[in-house]
N, CA and C of each residue as an Amber inpcrd file, in Angstrom:
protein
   720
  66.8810000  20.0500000  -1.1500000  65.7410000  20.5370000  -0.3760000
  66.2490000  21.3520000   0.8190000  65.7450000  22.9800000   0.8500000
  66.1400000  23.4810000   1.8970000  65.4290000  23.2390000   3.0330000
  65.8940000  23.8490000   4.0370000  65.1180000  24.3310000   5.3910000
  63.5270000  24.2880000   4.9600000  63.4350000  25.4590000   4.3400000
  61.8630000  25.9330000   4.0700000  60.6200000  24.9670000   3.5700000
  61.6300000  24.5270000   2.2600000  60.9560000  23.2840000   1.9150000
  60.3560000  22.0960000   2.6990000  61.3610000  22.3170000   3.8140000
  60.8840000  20.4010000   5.1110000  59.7290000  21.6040000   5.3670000
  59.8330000  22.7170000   6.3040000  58.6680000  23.0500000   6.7260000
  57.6090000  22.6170000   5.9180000  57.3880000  23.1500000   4.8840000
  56.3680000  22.9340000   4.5090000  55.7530000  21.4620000   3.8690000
  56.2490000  20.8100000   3.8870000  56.2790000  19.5400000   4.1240000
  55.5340000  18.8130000   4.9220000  56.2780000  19.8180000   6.3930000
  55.7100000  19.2630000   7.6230000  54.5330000  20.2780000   8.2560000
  54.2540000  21.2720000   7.3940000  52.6590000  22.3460000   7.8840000
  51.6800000  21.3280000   8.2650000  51.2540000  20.7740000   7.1400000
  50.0950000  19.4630000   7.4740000  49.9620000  19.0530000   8.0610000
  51.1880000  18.4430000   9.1020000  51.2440000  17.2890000   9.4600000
  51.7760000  17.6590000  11.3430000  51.9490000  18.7480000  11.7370000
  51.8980000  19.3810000  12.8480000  51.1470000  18.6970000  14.1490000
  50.1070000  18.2250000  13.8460000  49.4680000  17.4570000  14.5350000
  49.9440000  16.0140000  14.8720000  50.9120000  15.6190000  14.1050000
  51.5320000  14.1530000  14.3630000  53.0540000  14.7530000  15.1880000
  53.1880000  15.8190000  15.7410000  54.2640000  15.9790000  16.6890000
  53.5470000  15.8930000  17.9660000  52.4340000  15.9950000  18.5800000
  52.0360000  15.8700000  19.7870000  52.8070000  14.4180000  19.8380000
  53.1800000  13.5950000  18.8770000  52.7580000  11.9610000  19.7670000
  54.7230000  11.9310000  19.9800000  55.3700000  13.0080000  19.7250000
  56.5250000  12.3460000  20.3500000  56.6800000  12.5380000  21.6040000
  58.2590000  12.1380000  21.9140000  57.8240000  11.4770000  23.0820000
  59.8670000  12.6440000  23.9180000  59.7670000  13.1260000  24.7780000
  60.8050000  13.6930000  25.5820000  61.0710000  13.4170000  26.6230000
  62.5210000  13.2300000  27.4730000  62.5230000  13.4090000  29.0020000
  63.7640000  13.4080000  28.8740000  64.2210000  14.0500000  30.3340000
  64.9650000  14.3850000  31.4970000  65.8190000  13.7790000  32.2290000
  67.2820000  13.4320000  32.0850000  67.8460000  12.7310000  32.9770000
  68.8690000  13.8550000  34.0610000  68.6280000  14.2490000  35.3100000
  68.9970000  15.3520000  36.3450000  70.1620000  14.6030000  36.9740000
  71.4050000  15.1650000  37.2890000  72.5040000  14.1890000  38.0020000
  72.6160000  16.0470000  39.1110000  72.7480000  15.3610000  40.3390000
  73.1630000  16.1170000  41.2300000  74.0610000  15.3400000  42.2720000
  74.5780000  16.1290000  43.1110000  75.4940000  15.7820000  43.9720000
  75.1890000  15.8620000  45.6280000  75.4810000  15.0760000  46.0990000
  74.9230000  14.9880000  47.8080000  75.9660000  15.3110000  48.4160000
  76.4160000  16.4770000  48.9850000  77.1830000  17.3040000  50.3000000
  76.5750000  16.8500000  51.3740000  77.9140000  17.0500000  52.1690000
  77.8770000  17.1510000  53.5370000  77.9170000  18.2030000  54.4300000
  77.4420000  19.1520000  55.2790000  77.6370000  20.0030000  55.9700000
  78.7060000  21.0940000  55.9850000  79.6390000  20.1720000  55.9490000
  81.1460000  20.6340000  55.4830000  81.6430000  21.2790000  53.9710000
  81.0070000  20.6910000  53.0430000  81.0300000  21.2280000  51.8210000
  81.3390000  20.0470000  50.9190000  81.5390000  18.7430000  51.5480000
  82.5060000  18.1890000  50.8790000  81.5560000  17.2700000  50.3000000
  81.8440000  16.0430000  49.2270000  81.1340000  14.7720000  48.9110000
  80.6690000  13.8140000  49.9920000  79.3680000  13.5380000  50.2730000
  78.5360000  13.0120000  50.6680000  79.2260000  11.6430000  50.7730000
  79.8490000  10.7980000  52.3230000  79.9980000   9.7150000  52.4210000
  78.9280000   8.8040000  52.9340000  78.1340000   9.1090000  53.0950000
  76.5450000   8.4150000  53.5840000  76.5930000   7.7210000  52.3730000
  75.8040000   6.3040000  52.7590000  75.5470000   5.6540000  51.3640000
  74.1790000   6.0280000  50.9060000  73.5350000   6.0880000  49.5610000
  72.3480000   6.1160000  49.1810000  70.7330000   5.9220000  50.2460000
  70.5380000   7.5380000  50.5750000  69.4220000   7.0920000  51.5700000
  68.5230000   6.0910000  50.8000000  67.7940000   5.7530000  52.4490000
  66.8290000   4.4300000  52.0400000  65.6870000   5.3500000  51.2110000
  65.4260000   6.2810000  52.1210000  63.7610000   6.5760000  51.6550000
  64.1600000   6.9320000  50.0510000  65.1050000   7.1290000  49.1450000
  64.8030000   7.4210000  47.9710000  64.6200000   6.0210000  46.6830000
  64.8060000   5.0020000  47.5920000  64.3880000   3.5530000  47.5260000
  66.0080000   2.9940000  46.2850000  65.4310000   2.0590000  45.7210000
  66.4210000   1.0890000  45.5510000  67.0040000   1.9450000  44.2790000
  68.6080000   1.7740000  43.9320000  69.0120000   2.9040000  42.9830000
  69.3700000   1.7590000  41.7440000  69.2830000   0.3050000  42.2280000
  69.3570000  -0.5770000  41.1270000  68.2630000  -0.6900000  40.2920000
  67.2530000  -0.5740000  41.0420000  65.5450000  -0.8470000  40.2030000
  64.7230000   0.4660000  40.0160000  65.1610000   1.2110000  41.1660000
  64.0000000   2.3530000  40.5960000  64.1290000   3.0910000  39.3190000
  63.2340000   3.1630000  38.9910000  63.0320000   3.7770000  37.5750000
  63.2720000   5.1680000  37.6900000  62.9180000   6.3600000  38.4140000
  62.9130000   7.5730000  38.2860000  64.3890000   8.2790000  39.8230000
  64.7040000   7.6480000  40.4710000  65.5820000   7.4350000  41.0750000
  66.9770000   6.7940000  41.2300000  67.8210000   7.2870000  40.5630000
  69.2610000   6.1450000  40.8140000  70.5200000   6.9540000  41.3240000
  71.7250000   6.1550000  41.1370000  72.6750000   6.9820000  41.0440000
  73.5420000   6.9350000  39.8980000  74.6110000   7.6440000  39.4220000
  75.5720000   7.9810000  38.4810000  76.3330000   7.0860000  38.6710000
  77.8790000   8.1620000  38.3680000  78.7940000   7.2030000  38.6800000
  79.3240000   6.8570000  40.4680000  78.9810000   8.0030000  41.2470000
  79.3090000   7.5380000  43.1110000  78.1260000   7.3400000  42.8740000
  78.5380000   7.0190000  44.9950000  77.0460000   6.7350000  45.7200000
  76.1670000   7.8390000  45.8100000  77.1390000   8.7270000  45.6280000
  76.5070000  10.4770000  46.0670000  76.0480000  11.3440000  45.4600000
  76.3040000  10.9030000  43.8920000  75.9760000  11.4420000  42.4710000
  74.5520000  10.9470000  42.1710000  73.5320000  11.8720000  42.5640000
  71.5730000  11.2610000  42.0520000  71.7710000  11.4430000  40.6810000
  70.9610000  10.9040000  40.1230000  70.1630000  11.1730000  39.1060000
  68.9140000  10.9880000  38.7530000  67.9290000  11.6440000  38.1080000
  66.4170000  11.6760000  38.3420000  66.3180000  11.4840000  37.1320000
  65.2610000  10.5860000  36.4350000  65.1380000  10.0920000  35.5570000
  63.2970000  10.3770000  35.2710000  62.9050000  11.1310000  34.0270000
  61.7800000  11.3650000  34.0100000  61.6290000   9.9570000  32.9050000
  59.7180000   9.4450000  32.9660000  59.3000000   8.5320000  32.0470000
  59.4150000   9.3720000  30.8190000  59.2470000   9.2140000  29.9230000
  58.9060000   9.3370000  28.5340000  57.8300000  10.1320000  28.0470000
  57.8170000  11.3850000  28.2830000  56.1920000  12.1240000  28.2600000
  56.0310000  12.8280000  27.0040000  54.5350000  14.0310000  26.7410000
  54.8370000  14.0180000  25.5080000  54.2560000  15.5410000  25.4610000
  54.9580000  16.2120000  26.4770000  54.7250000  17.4090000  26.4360000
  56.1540000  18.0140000  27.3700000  56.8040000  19.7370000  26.9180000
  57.7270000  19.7680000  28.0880000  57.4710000  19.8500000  29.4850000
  56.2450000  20.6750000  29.6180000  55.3130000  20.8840000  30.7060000
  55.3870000  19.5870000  31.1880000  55.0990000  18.4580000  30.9300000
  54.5850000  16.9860000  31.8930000  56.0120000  16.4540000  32.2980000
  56.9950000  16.7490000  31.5890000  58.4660000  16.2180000  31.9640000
  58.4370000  17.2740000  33.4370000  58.8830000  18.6510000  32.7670000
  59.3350000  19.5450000  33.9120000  58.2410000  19.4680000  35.2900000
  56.8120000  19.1320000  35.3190000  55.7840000  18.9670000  36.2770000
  56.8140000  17.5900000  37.2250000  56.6170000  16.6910000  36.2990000
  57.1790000  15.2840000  37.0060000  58.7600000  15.8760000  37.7390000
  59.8290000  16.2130000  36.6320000  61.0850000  16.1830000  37.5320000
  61.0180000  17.1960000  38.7490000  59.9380000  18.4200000  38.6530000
  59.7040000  19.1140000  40.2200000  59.5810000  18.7070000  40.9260000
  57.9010000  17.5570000  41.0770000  57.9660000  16.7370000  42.0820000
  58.4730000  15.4960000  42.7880000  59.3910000  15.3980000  41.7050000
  60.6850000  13.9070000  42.0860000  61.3940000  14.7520000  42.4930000
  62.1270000  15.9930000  42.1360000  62.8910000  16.7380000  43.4600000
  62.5090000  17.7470000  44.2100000  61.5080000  17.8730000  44.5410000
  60.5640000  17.9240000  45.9250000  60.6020000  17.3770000  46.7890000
  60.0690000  15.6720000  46.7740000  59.8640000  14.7530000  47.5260000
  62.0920000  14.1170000  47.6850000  62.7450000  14.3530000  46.7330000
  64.2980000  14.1570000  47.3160000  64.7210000  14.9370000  48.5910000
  64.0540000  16.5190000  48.0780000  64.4520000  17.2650000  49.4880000
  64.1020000  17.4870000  50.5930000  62.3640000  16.8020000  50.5470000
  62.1980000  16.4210000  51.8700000  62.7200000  15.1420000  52.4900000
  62.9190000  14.4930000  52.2630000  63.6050000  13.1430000  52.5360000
  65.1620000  13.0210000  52.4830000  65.7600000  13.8650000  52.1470000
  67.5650000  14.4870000  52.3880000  67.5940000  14.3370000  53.5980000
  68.2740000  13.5300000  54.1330000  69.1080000  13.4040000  55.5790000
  69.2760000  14.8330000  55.4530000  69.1090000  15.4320000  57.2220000
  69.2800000  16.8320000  57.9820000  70.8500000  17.5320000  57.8320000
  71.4870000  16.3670000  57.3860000  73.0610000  16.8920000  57.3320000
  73.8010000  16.7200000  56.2740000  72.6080000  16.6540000  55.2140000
  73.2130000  16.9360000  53.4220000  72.2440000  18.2120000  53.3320000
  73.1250000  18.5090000  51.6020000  72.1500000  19.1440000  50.9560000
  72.8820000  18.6830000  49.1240000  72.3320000  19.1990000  48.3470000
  72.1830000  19.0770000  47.3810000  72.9920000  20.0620000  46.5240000
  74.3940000  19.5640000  45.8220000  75.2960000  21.0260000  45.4630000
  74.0530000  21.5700000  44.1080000  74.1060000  22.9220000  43.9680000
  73.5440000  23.7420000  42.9130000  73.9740000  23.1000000  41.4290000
  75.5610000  23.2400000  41.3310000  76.2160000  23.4460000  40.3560000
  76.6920000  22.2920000  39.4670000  77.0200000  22.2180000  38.2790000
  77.9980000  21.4070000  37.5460000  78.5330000  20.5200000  37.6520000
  79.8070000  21.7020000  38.4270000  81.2590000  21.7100000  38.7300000
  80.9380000  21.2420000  40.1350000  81.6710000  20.2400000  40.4240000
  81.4610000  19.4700000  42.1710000  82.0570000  20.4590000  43.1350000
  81.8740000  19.9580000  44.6210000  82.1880000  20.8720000  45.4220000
  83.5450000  20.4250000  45.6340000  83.9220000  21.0450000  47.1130000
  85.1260000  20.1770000  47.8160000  85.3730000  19.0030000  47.1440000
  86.8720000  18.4770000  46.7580000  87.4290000  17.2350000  46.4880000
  88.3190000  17.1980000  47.1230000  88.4590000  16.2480000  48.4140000
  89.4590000  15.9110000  49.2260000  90.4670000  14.6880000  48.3630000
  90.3670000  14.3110000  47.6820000  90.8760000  13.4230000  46.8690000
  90.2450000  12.1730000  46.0000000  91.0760000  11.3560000  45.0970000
  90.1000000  10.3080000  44.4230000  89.4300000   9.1120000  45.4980000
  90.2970000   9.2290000  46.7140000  89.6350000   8.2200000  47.4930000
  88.0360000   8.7230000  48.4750000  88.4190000   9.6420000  48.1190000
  86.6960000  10.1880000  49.1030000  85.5210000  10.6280000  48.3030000
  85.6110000  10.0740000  47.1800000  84.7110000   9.7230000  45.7970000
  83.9180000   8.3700000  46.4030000  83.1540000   8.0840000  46.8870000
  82.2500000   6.5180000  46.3540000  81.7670000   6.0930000  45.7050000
  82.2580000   4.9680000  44.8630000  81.7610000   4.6050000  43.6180000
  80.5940000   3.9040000  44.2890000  79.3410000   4.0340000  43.3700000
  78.0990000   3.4330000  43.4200000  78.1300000   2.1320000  43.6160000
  76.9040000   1.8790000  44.3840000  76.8910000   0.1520000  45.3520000
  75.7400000   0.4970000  45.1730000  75.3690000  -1.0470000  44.0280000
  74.2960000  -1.5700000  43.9100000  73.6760000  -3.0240000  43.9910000
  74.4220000  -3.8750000  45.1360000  73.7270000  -5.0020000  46.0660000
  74.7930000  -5.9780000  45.4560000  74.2440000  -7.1820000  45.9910000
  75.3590000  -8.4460000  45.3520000  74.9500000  -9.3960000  44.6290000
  73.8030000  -8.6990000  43.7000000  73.3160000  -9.3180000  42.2630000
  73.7200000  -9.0710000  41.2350000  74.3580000  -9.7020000  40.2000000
  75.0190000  -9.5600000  39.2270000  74.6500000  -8.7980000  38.6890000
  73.8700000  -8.3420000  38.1450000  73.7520000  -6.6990000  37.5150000
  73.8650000  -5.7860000  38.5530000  74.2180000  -6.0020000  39.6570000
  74.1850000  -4.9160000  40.7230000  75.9230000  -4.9200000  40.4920000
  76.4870000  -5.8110000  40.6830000  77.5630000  -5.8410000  40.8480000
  78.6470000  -5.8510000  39.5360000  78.2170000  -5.9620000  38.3790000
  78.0490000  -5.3950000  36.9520000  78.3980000  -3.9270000  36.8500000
  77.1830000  -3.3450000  37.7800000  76.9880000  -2.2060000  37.9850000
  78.2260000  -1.0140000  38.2100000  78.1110000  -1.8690000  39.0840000
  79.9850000  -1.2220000  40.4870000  81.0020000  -1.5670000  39.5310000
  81.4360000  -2.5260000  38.7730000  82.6640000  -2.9650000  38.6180000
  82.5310000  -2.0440000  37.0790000  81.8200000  -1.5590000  36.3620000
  81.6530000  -0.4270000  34.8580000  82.4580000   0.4510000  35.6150000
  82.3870000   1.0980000  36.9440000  82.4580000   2.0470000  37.1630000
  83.7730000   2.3510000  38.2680000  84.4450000   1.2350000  38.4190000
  85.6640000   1.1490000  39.0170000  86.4350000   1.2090000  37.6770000
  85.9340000   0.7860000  36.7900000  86.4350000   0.3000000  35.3280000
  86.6380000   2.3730000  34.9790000  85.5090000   2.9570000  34.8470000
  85.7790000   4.3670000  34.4450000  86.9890000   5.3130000  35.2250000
  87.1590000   4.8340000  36.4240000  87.6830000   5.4090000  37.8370000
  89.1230000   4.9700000  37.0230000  89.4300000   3.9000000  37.0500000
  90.9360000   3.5560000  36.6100000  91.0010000   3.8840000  34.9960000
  90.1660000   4.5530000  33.8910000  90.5050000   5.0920000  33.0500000
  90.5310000   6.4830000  33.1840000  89.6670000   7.1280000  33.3850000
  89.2590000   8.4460000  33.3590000  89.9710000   9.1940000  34.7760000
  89.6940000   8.9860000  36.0720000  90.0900000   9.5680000  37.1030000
  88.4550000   9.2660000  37.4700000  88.6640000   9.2910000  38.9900000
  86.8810000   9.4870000  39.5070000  86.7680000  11.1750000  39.8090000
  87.9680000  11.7820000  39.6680000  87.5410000  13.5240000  39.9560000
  86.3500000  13.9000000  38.5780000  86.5770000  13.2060000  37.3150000
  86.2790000  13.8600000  36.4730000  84.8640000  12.9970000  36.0630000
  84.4210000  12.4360000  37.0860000  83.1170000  11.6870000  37.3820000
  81.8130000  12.3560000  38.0760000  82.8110000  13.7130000  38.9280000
  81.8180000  13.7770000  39.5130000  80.8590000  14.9550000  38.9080000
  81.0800000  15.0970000  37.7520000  81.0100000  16.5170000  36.7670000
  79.4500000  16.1620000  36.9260000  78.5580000  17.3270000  37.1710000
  77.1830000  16.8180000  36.9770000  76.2530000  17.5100000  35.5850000
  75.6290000  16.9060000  35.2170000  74.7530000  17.2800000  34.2180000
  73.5230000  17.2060000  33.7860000  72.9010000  17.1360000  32.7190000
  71.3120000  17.2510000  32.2080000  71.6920000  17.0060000  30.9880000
  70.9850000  15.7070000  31.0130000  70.5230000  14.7780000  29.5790000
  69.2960000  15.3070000  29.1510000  69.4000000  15.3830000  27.9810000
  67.5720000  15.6210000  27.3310000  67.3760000  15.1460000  26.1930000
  66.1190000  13.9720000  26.0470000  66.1400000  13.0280000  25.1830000
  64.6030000  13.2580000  24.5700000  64.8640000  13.0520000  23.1770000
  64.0100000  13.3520000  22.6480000  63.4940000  12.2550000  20.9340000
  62.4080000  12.0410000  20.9270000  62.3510000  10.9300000  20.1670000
  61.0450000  11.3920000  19.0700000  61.1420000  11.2430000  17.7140000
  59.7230000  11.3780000  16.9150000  58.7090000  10.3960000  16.8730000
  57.6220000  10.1150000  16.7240000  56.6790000   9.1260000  16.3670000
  56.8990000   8.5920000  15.1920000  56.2600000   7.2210000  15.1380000
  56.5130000   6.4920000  13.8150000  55.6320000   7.0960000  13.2040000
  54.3750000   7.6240000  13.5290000  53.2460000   8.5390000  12.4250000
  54.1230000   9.3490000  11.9810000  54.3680000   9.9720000  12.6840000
  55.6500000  11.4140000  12.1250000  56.1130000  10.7240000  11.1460000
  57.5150000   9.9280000  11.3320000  58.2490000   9.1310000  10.0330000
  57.5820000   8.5940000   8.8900000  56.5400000   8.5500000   9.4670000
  55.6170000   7.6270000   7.9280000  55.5350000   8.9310000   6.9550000
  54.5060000   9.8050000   7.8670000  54.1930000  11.3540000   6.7900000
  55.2140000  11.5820000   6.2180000  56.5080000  11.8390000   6.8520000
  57.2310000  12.8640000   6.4240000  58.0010000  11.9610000   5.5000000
  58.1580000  10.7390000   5.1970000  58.6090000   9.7730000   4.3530000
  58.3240000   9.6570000   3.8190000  56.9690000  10.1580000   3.2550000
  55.9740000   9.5920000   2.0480000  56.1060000  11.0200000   1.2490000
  56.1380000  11.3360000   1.9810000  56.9670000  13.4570000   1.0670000
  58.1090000  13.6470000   0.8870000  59.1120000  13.0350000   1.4110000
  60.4780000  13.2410000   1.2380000  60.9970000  12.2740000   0.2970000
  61.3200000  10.9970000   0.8260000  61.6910000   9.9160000  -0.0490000
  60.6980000   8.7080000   0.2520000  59.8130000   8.0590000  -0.5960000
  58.9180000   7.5340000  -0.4370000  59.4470000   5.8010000  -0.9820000
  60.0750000   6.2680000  -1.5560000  61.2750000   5.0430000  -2.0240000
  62.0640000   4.4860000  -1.0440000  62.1400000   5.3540000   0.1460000
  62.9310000   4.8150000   1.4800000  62.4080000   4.2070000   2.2500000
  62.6490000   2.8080000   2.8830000  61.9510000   2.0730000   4.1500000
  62.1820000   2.6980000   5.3780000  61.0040000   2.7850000   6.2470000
  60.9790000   3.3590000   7.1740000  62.0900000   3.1690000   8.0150000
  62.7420000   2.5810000   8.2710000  63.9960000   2.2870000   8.8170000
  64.9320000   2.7300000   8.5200000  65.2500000   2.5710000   7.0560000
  66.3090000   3.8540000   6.4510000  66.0680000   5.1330000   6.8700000
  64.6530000   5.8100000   6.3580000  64.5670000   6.8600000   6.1530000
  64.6540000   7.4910000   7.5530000  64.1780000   6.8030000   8.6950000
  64.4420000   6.7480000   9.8110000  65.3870000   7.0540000  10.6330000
  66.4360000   6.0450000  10.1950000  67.8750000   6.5490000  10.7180000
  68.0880000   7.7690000   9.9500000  68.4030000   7.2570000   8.4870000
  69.1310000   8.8210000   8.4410000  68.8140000   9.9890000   8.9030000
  67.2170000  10.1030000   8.9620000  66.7280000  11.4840000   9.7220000
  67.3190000  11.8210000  11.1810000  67.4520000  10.6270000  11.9270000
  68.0510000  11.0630000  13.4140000  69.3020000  11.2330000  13.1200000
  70.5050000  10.8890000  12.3390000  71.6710000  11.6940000  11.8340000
  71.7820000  12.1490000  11.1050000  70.6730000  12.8920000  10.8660000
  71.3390000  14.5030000  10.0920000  70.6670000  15.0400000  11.3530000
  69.7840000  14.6710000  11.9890000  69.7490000  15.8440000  13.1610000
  70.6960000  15.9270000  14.3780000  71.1990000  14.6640000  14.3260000
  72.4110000  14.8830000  15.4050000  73.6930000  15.4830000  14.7930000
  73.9200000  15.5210000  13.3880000  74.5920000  16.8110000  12.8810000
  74.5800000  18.1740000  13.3110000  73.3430000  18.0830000  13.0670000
  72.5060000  19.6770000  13.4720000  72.6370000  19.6350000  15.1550000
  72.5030000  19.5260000  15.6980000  72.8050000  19.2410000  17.3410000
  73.7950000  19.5470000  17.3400000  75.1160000  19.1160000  16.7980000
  76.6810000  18.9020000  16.8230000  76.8450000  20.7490000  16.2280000
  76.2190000  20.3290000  14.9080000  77.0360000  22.3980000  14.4100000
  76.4360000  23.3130000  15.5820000  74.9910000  23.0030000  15.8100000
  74.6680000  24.0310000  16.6530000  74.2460000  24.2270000  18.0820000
  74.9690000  23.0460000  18.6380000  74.8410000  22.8930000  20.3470000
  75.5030000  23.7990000  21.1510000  76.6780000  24.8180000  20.4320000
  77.5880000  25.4040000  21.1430000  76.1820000  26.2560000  21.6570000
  75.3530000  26.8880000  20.8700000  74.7150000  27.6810000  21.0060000
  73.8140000  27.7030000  22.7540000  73.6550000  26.9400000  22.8890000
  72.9360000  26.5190000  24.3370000  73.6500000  27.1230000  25.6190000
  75.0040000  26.2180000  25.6130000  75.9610000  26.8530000  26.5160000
  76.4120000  28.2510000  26.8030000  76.3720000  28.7690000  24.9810000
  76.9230000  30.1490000  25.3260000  75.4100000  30.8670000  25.5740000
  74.3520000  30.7990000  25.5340000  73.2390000  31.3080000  25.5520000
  73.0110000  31.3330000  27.3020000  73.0040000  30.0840000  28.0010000
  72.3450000  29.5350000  29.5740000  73.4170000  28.7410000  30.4500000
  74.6140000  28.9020000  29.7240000  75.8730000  28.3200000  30.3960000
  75.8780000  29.2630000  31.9070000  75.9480000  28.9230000  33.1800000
  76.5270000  29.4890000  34.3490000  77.2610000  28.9170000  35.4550000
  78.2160000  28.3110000  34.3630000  79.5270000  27.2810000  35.3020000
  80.6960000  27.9310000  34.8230000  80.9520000  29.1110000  35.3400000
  82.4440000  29.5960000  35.2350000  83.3810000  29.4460000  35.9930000
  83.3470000  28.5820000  36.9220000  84.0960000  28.4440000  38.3160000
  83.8010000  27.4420000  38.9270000  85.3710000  27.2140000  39.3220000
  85.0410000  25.7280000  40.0330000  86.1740000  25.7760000  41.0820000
  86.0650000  24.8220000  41.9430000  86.5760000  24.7880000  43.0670000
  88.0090000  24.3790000  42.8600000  89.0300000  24.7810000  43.9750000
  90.5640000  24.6070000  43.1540000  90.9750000  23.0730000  43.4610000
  90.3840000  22.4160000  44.1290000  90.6420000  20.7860000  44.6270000
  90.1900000  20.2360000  42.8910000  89.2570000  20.7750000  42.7990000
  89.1620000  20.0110000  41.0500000  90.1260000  19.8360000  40.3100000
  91.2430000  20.6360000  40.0910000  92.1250000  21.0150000  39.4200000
  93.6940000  20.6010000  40.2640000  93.2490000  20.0580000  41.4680000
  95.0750000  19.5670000  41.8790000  95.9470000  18.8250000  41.0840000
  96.9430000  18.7320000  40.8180000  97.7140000  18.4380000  39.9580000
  97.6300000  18.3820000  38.3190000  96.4890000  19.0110000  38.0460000
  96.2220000  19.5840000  36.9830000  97.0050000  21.2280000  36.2900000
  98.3570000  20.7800000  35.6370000  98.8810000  22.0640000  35.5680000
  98.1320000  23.2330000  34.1930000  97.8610000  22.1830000  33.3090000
  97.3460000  23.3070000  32.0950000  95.6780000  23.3590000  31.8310000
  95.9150000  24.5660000  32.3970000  94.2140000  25.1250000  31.9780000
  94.6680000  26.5770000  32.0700000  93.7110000  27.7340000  31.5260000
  93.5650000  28.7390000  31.2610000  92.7840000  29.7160000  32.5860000
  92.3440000  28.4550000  33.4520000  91.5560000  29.1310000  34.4680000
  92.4400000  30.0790000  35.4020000  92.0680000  31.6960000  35.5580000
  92.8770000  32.4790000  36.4150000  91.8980000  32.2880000  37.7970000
  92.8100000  32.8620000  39.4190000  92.0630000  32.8360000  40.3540000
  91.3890000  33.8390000  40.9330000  90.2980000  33.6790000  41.5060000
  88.9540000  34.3450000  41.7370000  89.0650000  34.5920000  43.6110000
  89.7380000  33.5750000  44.3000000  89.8540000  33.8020000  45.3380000
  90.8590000  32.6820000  45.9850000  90.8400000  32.6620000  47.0680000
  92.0260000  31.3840000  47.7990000  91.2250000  29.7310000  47.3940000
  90.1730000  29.8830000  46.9060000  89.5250000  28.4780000  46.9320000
  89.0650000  27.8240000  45.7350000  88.6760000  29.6040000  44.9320000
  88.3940000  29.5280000  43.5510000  88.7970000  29.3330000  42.3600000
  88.7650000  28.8160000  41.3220000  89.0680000  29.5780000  39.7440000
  88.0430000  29.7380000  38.9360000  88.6550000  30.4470000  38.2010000
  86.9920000  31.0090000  36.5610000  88.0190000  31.1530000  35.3380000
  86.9110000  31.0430000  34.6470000  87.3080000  31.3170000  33.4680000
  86.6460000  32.7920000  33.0700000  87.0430000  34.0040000  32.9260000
  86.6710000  35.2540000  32.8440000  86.0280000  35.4780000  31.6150000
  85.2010000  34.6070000  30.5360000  84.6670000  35.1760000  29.6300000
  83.5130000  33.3030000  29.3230000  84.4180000  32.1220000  30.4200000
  83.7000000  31.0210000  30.2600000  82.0430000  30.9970000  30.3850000
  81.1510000  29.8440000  30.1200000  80.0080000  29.8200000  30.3590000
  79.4680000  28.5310000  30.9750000  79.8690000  27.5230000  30.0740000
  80.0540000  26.2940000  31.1400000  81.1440000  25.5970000  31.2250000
  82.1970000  25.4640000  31.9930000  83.3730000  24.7220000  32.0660000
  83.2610000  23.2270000  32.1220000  81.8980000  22.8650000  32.0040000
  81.8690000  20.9880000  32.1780000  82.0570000  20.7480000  30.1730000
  81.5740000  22.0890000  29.6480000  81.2080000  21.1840000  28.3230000
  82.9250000  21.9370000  27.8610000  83.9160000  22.1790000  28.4010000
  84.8420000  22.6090000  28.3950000  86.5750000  21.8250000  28.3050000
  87.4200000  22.1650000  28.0340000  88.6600000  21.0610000  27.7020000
  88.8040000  20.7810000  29.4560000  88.2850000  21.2800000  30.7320000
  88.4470000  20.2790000  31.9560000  87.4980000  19.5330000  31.8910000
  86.3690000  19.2610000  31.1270000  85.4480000  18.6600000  32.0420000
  85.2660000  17.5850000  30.3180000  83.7940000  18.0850000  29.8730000
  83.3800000  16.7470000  28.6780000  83.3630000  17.3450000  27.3910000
């Protein structure tokens, strides 16, 4: 069964995609005046980063991430994550701001990284110790890489229709999984496509790269490097 064939399959049944369900996970980085990683711990007003649902942090204290509910339109995701970072930037302490990019700013070293502190309740403290755990495998430089999750899920109406046309002999559970891996196949052959399409992380700061001798990156200025034909260097052999 080709391509063409699922379409039409799925013409009918068009109306059972309203009910899935998408969202948004936003990781940004909190600077200091200076340029550098944010040693302030987690402001209050963005409330608790252990419990809140649409508010937490990554792997530092300084690394946000915004977490949209589960909506079922792109419009209601992108509406919600505006006004969750709206209301972040009015409430940003006067002497941060919020880096743009990827690729982190200033890295004075692995010790001026803060790993996330989340109270002295065992899942809080669960929390912290995953992530001292990543720090002594990975490096915490290569933590502070920021990104955009986007999650996306079908309805069980969906799976029923399209199961009862495809393989009807399959339990929804089978037929189920296998459908979400062959599409994360399809994700995998054709994700490059994204990056090279809306990639604009060609450059990153040269503290990223201290004692890092092999990469391809030439320099751009006394502070800089790029990659002269790169698009995003996080989904790249420095970064993930």
């Amino acid at each position: 069964m080709n391509l063409t064939d699922k379409i039409q399959i799925l013409k009918p049944h068009t109306a059972l995609l309203k009910g899935n369900l998408m969202g948004i996970e936003k990781e940004g980085l909190r600077v200091s005046r200076k340029g550098g990683i944010s040693q302030a711990p987690h402001p209050k007003a963005f409330g608790c980063a252990l419990t809140h649902p649409n508010i937490t942090t990554d792997f530092s204290e300084s690394l946000i991430e915004l977490v949209t509910p589960p909506l079922h339109s792109a419009e209601a995701v992108l509406s919600f994550l505006s006004k969750t970072q709206q209301y972040l930037y009015h409430h940003l302490p006067k002497d941060q701001s919020f880096w743009p990019a990827s690729m982190p700013c200033v890295i004075r070293g692995e010790t001026y990284i803060p790993i996330a502190q989340y109270g002295s309740s065992n899942r809080g403290m669960m929390k912290t110790i995953y992530r001292r755990g990543l720090a002594n495998r990975y490096g915490s430089v290569m933590q502070t890489i920021a990104g955009i999750h986007f999650n996306y899920s079908f309805s069980t109406d969906f799976f029923e229709a399209y199961r009862a046309k495809k393989a009807p002999k399959a339990t929804l559970r089978d037929f189920t999984d296998q459908s979400y891996m062959g599409l994360t196949r399809n994700v995998v052959r054709y994700g490059w496509l994204i990056p090279y399409l809306f990639g604009a992380s060609s450059a990153v700061c040269k503290s990223f790269l201290k004692g890092y001798h092999q990469h391809s990156l030439v320099e751009f200025n006394d502070s800089t490097l790029y990659e002269p034909y790169a698009t995003s260097l996080r989904m790249g052999d420095i970064g993930y």
